[in-house]
N, C-alpha and C positions, 0 to 999 in steps of 0.2 A: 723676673727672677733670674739665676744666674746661678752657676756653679762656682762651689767655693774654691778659693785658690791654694793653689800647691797640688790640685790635681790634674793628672794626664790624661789623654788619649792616648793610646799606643798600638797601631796595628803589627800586631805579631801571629805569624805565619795564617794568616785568612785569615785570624779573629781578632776583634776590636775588643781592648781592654782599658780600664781606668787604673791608672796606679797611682798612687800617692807619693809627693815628693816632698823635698825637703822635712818641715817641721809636724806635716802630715803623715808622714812615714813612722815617728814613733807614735803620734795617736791615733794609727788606721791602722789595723792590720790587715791584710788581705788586699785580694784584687779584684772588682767587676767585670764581667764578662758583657761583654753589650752584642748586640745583632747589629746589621748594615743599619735598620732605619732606628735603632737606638743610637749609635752612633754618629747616624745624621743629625740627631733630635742635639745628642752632648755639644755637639759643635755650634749649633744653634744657641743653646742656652751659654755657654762660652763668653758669648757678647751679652746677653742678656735677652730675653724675651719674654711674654707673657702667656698664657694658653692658646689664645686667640692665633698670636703669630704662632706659637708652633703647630695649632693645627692646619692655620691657611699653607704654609711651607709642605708639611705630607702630603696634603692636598693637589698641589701644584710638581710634587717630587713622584709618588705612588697612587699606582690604580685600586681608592679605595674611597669607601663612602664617607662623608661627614660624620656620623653616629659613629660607624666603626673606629675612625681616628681618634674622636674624641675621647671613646673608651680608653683605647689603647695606651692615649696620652695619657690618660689620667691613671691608668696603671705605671707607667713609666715614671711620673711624677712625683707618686705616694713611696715606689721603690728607691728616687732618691733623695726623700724625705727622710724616712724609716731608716737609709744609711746617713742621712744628716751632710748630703752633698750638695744642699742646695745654702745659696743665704736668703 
């Protein structure tokens, strides 16, 4: 999976933001707010990855358990689903 194009990452003042550009800008309105390891996930999905690599990546990045990442992912995932950022 991968995130659809015309959107950004944008670190402005400590926080990590998605903005929409060009021809997404008039059919997005609004902006996402991401955390450090949401931000670490956007940039991963950027290139493309599947669950697997983004959870071996937290894994290898953050002190945390396999079950709990996976959740985490999968909450992350369905949020940029539900916004329609993924293709």
């Amino acid at each position: 999976m991968k995130v659809k194009e015309n959107f950004v990452l944008k670190k402005i003042g400590g926080s990590y933001m998605v903005v929409p550009v060009r021809t997404r800008a008039v059919d997005f309105s609004g902006i996402i707010k991401l955390s450090e390891s949401g931000a670490f996930l956007w940039k991963i999905l950027e290139k493309g990855a599947d669950r697997e690599e983004l959870i071996a990546r937290i894994l290898e990045e953050y002190e945390v358990d396999e079950a709990t990442a996976a959740a985490d992912i999968d909450r992350f995932l369905m949020r940029l689903r539900e916004a329609d950022l993924l293709e």
